[in-house]
C-alpha positions in Angstrom: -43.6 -6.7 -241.0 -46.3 -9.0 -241.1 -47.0 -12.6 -242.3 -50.0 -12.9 -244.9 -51.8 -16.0 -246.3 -54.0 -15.5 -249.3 -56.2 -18.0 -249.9 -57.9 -18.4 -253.2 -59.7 -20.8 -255.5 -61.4 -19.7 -259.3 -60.6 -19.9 -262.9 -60.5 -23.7 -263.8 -57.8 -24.6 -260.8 -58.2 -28.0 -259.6 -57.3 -27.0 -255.5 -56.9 -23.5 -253.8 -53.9 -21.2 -254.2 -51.9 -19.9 -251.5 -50.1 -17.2 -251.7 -47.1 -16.2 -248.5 -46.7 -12.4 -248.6 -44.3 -10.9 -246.1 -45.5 -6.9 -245.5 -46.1 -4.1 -243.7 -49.2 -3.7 -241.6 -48.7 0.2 -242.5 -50.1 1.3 -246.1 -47.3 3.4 -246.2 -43.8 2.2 -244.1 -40.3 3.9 -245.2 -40.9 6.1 -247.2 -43.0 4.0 -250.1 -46.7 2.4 -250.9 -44.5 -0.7 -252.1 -44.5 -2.7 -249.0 -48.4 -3.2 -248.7 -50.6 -5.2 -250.7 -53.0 -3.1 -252.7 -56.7 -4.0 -253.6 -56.2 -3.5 -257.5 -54.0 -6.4 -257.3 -56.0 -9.0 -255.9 -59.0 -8.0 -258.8 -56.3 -8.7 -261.8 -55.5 -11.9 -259.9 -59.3 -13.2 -259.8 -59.1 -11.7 -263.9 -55.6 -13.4 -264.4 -56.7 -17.0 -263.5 -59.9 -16.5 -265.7 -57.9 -15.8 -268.3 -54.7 -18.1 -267.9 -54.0 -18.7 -271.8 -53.4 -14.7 -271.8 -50.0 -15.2 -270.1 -49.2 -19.1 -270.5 -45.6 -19.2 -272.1 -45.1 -15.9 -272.2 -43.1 -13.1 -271.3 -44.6 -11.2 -268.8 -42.9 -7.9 -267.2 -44.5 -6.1 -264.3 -44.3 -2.4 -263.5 -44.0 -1.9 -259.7 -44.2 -5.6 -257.9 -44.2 -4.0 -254.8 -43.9 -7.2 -252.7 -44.8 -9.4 -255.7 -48.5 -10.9 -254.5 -50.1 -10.2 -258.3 -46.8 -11.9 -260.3 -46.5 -14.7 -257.8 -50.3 -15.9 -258.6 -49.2 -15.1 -261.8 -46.8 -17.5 -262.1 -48.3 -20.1 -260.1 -51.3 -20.5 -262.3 -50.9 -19.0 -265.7 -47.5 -20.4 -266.6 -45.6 -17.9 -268.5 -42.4 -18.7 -269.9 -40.6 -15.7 -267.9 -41.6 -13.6 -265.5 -40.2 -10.2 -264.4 -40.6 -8.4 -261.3 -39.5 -4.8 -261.1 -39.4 -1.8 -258.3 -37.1 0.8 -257.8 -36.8 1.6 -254.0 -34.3 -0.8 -252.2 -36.3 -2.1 -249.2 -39.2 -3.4 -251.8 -36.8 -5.2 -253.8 -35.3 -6.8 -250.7 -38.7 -8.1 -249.1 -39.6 -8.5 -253.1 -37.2 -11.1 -253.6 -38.2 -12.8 -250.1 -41.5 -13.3 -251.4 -40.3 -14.6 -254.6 -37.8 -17.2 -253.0 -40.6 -18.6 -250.4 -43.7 -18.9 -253.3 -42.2 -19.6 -256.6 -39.6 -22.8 -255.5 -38.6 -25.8 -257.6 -41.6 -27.4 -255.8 -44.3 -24.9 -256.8 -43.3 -23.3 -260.0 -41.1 -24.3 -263.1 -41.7 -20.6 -264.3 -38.5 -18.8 -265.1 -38.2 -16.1 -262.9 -36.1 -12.5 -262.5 -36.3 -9.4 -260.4 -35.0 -6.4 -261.7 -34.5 -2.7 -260.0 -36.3 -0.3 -262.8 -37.1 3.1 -262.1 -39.2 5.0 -264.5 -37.3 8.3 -264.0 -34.4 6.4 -265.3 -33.1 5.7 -268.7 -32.8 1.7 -267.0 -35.2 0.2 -269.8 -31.7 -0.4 -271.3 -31.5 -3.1 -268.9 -34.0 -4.9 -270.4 -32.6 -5.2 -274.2 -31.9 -8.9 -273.9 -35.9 -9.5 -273.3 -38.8 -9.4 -275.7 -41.5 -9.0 -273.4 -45.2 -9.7 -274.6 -47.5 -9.0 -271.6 -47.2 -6.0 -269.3 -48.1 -5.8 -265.9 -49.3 -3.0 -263.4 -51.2 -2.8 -260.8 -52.2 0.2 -258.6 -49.7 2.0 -259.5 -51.7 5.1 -261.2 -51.9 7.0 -257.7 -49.8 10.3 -257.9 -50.4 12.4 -260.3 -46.4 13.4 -260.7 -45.3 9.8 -261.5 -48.2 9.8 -264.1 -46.1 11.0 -267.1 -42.7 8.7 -266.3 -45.2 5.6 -266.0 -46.8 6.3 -269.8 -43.3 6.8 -271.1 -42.4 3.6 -269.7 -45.3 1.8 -270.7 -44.5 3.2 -274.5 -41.1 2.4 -274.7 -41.9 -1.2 -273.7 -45.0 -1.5 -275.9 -43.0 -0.4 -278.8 -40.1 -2.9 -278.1 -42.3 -5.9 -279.5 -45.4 -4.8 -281.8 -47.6 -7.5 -280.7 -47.1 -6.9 -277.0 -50.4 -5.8 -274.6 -50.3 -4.1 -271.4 -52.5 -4.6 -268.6 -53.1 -2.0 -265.8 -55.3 -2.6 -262.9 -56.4 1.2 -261.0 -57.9 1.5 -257.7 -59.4 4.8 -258.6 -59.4 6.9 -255.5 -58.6 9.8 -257.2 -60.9 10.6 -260.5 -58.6 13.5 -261.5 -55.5 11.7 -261.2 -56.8 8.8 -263.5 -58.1 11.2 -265.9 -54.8 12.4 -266.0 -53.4 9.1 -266.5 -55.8 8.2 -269.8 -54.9 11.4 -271.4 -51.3 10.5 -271.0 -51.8 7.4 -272.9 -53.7 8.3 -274.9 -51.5 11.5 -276.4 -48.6 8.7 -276.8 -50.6 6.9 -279.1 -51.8 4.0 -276.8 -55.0 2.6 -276.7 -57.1 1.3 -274.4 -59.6 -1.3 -273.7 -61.8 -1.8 -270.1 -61.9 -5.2 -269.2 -65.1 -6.6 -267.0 -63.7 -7.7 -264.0 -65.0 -10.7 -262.5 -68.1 -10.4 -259.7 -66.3 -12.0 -257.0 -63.0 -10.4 -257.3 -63.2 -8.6 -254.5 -64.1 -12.0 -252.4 -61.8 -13.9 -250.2 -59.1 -11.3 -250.1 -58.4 -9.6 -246.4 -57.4 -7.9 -245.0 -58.0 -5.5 -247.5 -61.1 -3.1 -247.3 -60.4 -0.4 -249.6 -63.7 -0.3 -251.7 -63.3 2.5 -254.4 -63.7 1.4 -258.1 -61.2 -0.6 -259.7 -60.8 -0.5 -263.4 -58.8 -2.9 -265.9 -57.4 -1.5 -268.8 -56.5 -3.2 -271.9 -53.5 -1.3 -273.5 -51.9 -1.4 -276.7 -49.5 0.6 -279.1 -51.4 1.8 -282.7 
């Protein structure tokens, strides 16, 4: 494991962001993706603090934190009034709620915060009855094709949980098929979707990532 600083500064903040992210210096370590930082996350964050009111004092629910960089900006410059972290695979959730207790302190953020172990092959959105969420979360997470189906299901069920509620899904597309797949899914369920213009610089100031395939923001909502 590695230590990582991020360093950023955008969207109306007063001083620069940091953001402490302990991960792997393998893309893939154990078994899972989840314990690297992937570049579809830092784009939403550069969206994210352009668009703070979207989130301020609301709930927000992310699908696949991973180690929790994207949710942590999150929290430390938009404000919601919750914020939930999920992942399924034990290790993630482990170095996940490491991250979580060295960024998001009584210091740095007033933001309520959970983390939660939901897998999407699971009936566990029961776990979640006791939240009305309002934003969605997910980034780069629309990378194998056989998780595709579970991950519109979930989105569904969690769209359709609170009428008004808008998801928001940030793809690295290194696959054109597999994200093909992906809006087909969504769209037989009856979601739609919306691409959001990313800002120019969101691929600035962020190493030491270097992945430099499209990324694309969707918009998604039920009806």
């Amino acid at each position: 494991m590695c230590l990582y600083v991020f360093i950023f500064w955008g969207g109306g903040q007063e001083k620069e962001l940091y953001v402490t992210v302990k991960e792997s210096t393998q893309l893939i370590s154990k078994g899972t993706t989840g314990l690297a930082t992937w570049n579809a996350a830092f784009c939403f964050v550069k969206w994210a603090l352009a668009n703070r009111d979207l989130f301020a004092k609301r709930t927000v629910l992310e699908l696949g934190s991973g180690l929790g960089f994207a949710g942590m900006a999150v929290c430390l410059t938009c404000k919601p009034k919750l914020y939930c972290f999920t992942d399924c695979h034990e290790e993630v959730l482990v170095k996940l709620k490491e991250n979580v207790q060295l960024n998001l302190t009584k210091d740095t953020s007033s933001v309520n915060v959970k983390v939660l172990e939901l897998d999407w092959t699971e009936d566990s959105i029961s776990s979640l009855d006791d939240v009305t969420v309002d934003c969605i979360i997910a980034t780069d997470v629309v990378y194998d094709q056989a998780l595709v189906d579970v991950f519109v299901k979930t989105l569904r069920t969690l769209l359709s949980m609170n009428s008004s509620a808008v998801g928001y899904v940030a793809s690295t597309i290194r696959n054109p098929e597999t994200y093909q797949y992906f809006c087909k899914g969504i769209e037989k369920e009856g979601i739609t979707r919306e691409i959001l213009e990313l800002p120019p610089d969101s691929r600035q100031h962020f190493q030491p990532c270097t992945d430099m395939h499209t990324v694309e923001l969707l918009k998604l909502c039920l009806g």
